[in-house]
C-alpha positions in Angstrom: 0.0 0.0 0.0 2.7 2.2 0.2 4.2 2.5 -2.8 0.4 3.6 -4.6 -0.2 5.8 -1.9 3.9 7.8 -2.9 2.2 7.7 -6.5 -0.8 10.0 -5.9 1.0 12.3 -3.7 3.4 12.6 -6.2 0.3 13.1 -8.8 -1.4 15.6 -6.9 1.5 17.5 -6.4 2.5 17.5 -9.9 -1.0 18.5 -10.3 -1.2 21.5 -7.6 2.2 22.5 -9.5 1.1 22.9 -13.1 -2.2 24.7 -11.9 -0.5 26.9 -9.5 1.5 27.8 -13.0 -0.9 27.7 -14.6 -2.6 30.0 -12.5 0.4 32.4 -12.3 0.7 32.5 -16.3 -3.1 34.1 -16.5 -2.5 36.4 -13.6 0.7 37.5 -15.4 -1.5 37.6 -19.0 -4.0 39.5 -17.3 -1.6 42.2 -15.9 0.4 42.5 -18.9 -3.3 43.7 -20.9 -3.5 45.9 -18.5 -0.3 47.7 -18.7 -0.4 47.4 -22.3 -3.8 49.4 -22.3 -2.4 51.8 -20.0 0.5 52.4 -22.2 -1.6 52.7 -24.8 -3.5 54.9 -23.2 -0.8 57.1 -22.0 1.4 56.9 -25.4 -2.4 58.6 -27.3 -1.2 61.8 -25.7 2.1 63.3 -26.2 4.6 64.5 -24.2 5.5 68.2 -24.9 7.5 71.1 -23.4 5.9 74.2 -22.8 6.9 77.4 -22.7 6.0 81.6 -22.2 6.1 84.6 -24.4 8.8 86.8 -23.1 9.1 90.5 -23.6 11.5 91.7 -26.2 14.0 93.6 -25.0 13.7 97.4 -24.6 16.9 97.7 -27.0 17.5 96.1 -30.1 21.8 95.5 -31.0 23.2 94.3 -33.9 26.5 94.0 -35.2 27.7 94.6 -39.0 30.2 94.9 -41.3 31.2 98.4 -42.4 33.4 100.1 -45.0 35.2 103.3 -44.2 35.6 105.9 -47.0 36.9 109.3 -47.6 34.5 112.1 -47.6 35.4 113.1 -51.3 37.3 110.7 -53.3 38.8 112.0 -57.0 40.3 109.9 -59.3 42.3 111.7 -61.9 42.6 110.7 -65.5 44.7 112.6 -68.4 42.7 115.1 -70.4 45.3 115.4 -73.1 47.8 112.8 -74.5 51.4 112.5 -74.4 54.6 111.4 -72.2 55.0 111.9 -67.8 58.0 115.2 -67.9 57.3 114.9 -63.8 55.2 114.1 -60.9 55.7 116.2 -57.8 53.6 114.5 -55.3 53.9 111.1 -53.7 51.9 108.6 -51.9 50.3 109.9 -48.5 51.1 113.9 -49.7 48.9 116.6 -48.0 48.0 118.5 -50.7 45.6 121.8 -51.2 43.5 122.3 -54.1 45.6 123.5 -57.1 48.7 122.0 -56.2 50.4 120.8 -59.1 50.6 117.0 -58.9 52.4 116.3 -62.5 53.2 117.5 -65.7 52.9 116.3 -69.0 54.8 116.5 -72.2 52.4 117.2 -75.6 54.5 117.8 -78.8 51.4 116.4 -80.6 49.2 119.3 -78.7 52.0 121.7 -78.7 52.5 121.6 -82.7 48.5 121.7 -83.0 48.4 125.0 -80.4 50.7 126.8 -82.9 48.8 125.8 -85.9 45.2 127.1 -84.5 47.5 130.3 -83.3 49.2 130.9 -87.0 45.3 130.0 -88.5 44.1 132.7 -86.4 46.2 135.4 -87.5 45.5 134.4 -90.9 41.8 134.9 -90.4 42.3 138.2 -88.3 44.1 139.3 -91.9 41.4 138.0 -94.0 38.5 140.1 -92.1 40.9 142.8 -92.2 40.7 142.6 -95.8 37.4 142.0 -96.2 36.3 145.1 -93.9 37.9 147.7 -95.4 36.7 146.1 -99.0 33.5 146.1 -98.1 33.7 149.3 -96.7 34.9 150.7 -100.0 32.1 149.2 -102.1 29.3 150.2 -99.9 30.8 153.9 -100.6 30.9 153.2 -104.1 27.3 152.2 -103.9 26.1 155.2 -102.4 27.2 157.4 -105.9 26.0 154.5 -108.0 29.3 153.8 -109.4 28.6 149.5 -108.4 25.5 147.8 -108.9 23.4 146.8 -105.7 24.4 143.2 -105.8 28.2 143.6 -106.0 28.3 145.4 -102.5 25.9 142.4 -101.0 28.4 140.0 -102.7 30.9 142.0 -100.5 29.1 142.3 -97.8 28.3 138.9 -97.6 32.5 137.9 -97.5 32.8 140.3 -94.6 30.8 138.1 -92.4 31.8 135.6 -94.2 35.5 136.6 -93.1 33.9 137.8 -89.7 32.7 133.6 -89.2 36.0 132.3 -89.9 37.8 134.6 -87.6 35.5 133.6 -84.6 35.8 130.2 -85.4 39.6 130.1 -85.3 39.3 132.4 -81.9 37.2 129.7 -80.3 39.6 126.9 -81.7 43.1 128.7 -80.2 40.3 128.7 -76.8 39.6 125.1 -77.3 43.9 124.4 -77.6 44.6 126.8 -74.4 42.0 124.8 -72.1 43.7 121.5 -73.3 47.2 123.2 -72.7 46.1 124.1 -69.2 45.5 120.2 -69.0 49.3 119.6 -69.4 49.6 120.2 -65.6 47.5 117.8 -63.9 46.3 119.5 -59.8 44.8 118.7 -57.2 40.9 119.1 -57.1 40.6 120.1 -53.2 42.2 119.6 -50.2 43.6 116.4 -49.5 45.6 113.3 -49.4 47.0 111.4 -52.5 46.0 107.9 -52.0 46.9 106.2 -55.0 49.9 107.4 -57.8 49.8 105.1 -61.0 52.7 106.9 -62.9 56.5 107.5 -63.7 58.3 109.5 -65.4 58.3 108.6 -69.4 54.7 106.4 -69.1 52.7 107.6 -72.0 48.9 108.6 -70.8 46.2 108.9 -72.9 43.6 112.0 -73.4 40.5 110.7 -71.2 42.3 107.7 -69.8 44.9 107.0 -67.4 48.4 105.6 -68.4 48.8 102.7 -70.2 50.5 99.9 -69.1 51.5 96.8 -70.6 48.8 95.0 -71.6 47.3 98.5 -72.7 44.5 98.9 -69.9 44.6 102.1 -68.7 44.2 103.8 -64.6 44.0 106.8 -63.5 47.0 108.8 -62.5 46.5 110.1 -58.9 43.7 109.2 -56.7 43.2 112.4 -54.0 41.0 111.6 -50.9 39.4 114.6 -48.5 39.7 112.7 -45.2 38.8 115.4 -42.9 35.6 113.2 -42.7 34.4 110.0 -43.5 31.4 108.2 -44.6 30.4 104.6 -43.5 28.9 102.0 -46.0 26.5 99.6 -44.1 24.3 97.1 -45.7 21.5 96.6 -43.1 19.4 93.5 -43.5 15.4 94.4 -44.1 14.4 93.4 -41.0 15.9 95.8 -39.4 15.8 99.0 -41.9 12.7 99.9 -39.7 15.3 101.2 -37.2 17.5 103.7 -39.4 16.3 106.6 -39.0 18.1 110.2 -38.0 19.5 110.5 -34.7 21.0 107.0 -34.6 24.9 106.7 -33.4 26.7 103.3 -34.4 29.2 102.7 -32.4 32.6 101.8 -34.8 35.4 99.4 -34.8 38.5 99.2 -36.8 41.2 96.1 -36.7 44.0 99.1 -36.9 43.1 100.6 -33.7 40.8 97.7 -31.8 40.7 99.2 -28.3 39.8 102.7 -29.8 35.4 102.8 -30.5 34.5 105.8 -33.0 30.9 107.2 -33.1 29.0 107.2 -36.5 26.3 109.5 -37.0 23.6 108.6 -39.7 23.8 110.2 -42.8 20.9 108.6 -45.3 19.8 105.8 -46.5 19.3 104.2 -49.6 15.6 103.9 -50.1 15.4 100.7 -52.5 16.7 97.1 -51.2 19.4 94.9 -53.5 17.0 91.8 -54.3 20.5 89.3 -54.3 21.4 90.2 -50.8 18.0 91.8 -49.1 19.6 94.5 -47.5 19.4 98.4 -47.6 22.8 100.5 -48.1 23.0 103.2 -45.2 25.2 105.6 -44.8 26.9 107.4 -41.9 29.5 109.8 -41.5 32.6 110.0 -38.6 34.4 112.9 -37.9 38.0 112.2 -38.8 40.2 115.0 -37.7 43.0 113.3 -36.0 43.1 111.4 -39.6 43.4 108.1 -37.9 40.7 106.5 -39.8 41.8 106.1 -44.0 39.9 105.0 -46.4 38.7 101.2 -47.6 39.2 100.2 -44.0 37.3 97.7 -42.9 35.2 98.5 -40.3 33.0 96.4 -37.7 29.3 98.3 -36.9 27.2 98.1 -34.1 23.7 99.8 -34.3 21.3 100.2 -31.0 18.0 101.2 -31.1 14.9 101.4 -29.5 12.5 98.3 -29.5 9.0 98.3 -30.8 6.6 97.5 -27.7 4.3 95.0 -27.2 6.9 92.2 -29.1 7.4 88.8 -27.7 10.0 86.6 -28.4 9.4 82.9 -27.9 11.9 80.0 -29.6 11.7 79.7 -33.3 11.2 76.3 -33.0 7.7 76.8 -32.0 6.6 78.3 -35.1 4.5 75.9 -37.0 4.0 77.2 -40.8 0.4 75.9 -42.2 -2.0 76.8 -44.9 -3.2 79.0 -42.6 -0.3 80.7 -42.3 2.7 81.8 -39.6 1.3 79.8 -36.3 1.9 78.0 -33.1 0.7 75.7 -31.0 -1.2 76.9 -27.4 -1.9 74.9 -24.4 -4.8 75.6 -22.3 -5.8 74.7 -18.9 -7.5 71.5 -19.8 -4.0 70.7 -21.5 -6.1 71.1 -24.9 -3.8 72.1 -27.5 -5.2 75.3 -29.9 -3.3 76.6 -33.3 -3.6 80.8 -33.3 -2.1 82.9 -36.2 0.7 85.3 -35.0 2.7 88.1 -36.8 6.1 87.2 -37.1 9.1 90.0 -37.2 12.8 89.6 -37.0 14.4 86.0 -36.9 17.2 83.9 -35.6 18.6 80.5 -35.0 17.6 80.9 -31.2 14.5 82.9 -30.7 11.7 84.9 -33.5 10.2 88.1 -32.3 5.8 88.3 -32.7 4.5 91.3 -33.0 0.6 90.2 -32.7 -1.2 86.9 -32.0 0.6 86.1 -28.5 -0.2 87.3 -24.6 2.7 86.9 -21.6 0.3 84.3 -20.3 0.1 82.1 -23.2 1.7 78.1 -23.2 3.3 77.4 -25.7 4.1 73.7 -27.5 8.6 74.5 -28.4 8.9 72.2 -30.9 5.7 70.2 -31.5 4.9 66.7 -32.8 4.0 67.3 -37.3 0.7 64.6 -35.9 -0.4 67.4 -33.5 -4.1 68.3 -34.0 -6.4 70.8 -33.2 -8.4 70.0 -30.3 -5.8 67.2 -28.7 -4.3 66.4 -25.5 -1.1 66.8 -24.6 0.9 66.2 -21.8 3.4 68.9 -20.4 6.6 67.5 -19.2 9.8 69.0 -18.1 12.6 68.6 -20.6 16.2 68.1 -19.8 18.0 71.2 -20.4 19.2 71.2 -23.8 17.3 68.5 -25.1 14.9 71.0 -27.1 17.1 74.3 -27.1 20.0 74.7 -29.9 23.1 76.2 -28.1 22.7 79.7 -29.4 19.3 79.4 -27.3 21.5 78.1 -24.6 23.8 81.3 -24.6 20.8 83.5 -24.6 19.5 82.1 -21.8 22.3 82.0 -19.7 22.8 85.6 -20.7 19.4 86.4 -19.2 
């Protein structure tokens, strides 16, 4: 009897065993369905970040690129032809208007002046002439001893005569302008920036001199530095701020420690359609002369802020059909698209103008599935995880 009786024990606790498993198995099924429907019910609403509109600030600072020229800047080409006989004025020269910064050797011009001078005195002869016969037929008219049309005929050869001799006075005129050309001056007060010639270089009428390869450039280049004016392309977004009044504030690499002030001059009212930015100019007193011209110059502009402008990350802006938008949160976590005016941009942060309050939550970054109408679920992001570093910096700035 004892050997059965081992048998079902070891039966019925193989039995109590595999239901107990059994048992465990469906417990363990029925939990998992659970905490899969929970997850699936918790994965139906996202998880996003929220943030706030923040006040632009009061000021608005940007930094450009700049280039420094002189107030008045000449370059000076040759008028007449012929050979350098001397220049008298080197790079860097102070110079006053008139000076006399070269002069050139005309044979050519030289020959041609006589000529018009020998041609006048030939016509000065011929009215001669012709005056004083005229005169003497217009008496022989009055006692009849001519007929009527030979004292026109000589009346007509004394103007006639009178034509050609103010034609050759206006051409000696025309040679005694270009001979005044042979010296080649300064047009005001100044600073030769740029000499292109030597001694013997050939320079032609309305060009420069000629080099090699027969292009030609101008002979002197003389700056007024006394003042200078400041080149700045402004982007279009900003071009709302330039307006009279506004001081830049001026850097050069020559002298980085010193800061120059740059007082608007004008602006160009039209925008280059390659680059999308206006050209404004400003001008910088420059009587110690430190600052020369084509320098390189780095700009920064401040200027009052609009009011009423929020900033909020530019990775909140969702662009729909609808237009510029983003994505709000209300207190029922319902998320709700709104249209916004959008100004100036950046990596880090966009500036709205209209469409936003301070107490608005915003969705940084949301999901491309978000809907109107759906829940979401704010969470708190690690830092960084939604935030480009430029972002970063701002923040820690703040």
């Amino acid at each position: 009897m004892s050997v059965p009786s081992k048998g079902r024990i070891f039966v019925i606790l193989l039995l109590a065993v595999m239901v107990t498993d059994i048992g465990y198995l469906l417990v363990q099924r029925a939990r998992n369905a659970v905490r899969i429907q929970n997850d699936a019910t918790y994965d139906r609403i996202p998880d996003v970040a929220l943030v706030h509109p923040k006040p632009a600030p009061p000021t608005l600072t940007m930094t450009l690129p700049g280039t420094v020229s002189a107030w008045y800047e000449a370059p000076i080409y040759a008028q007449v032809s012929g050979y350098v006989k001397m220049w008298y004025r080197d790079y860097g020269a102070v110079v006053k208007k008139g000076d006399l910064l070269a002069e050139i050797n005309t044979p050519k011009l030289d020959a041609e002046y006589a000529q018009a001078q020998a041609d006048l005195k030939v016509a000065q002869a011929k009215y001669g002439l012709a005056t004083i016969t005229a005169t003497r037929w217009r008496a022989m008219g009055q006692s009849q001893a001519v007929s009527g049309q030979s004292v026109s005929v000589q009346n007509a050869n004394e103007q006639s005569a009178k034509a050609e001799l103010e034609a050759a006075e206006h051409k000696v005129a025309q040679y005694q302008a270009m001979i005044h050309f042979k010296n080649i001056e300064a047009p005001f007060d100044g600073v030769v920036i740029a000499r292109n010639i030597n001694v013997g270089d050939y320079v032609g009428a309305g060009s420069g001199s000629m080099n090699a390869n027969g292009t030609a450039s101008e002979l002197f280049t003389v700056a007024d530095t006394h003042a200078m004016r400041l080149f700045v392309s402004v982007p279009e977004t900003f071009s709302s701020l330039l307006r009279p009044g506004l001081v830049a504030k001026v850097t050069v690499p020559q002298f980085p420690n010193t800061v120059f002030e740059a007082k608007f001059l004008t602006i160009a009212k039209g925008f280059d359609p390659n680059t999308r930015t206006v050209i404004t100019e400003f001008s910088i007193d420059n009587a110690g002369q430190k600052l020369w011209p084509g320098s390189f110059a780095s700009v920064t502009l401040s200027a009052p802020a609009y009011k009423g402008v929020y900033t909020i990350p530019t990775g909140a802006l969702v662009f729909q059909e609808h237009g510029m938008q983003v994505a709000t949160v209300d207190a029922q976590d319902t998320t709700h698209f709104h249209n916004i005016t959008v100004g100036r941009m950046s990596d880090a942060y966009t500036e709205v103008s209209a469409g936003l309050s301070v107490d608005d939550r915003i969705i940084n970054n949301p999901p491309a599935d978000l809907m109107e109408g759906g829940k979401v679920r704010s969470v708190e992001p690690e830092k960084g995880y939604l935030s480009t570093p430029a972002a970063e910096k701002e923040e820690d700035d703040e």
